[in-house]
N, C-alpha and C positions, 0 to 999 in steps of 0.2 A: 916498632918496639914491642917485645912479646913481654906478657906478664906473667911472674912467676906463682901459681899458685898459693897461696896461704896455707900455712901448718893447722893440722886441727890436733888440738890439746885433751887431752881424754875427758876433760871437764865438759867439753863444746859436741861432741858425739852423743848423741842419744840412745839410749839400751831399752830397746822393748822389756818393759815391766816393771823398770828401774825409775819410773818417774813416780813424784812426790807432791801434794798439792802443795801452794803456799800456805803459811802458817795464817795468813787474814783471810783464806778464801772461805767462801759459806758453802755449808757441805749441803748434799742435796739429801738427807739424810733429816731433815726438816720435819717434821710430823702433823696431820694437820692438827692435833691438838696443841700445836702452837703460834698455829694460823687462829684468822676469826671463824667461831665456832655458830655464829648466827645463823647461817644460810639454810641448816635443818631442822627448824624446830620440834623438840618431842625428845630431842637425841641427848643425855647428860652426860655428863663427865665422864661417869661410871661404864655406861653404857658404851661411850666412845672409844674407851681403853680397850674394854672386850674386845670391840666390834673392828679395830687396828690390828690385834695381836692374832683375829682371826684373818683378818685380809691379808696381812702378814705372807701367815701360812699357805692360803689359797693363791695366795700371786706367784707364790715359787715354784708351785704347780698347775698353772692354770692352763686351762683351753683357750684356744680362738674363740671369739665370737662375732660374727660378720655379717654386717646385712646393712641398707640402703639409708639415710637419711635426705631430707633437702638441704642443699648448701648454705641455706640461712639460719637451720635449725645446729649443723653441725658449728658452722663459723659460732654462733652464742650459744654453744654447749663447751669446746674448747674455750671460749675467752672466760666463762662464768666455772671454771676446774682452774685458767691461771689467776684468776682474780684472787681465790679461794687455796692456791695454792694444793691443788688437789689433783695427783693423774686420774686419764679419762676414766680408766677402770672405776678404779675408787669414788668416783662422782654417778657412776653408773651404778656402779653397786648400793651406793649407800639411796641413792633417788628410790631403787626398787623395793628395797628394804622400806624404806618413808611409805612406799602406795602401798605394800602388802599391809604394813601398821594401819596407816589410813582406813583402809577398806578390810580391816578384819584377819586377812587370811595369812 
């Protein structure tokens, strides 16, 4: 007994570009100033907005940056950017920003 294939409906075909998220889904579009803001202390409100709307700009044009960590440092430096809701750049960028402050420079 041979089976006859099923009709596909123009609704059932997918179009590269044409898709849409659903209306419940959470956009990744999140900001961390609407995560928790603890993890840096020194950093305020103000200062945070700035410091977004630059990394903003910086991220659409950025460089590589590559080099070596240990897989223990790397594994709880990824978990402690999702905890915080923050990509790695941004959790980099802002740690360096905190030691320059720290130490003056």
């Amino acid at each position: 007994m041979s089976r006859k294939p099923a009709s596909l409906s123009a609704s059932l075909v997918a179009v590269k570009g044409a898709g849409v998220p659903s209306p419940d889904m959470v956009g990744r579009g999140t900001t961390s100033s609407q995560t928790s803001s603890s993890f840096l202390p020194g950093i305020t409100g103000s200062d945070r907005a700035v410091d977004e709307d630059a990394a903003v700009a910086e991220t659409a044009s950025g460089a590589p940056l590559n080099f070596r960590v240990s897989e223990s440092f790397r594994r709880e430096f990824k978990v402690y950017a999702a905890q915080h809701g923050l990509k790695l750049n941004e959790l980099l960028r802002r740690s360096f920003e905190a030691y320059r402050r720290a130490k003056g420079g």
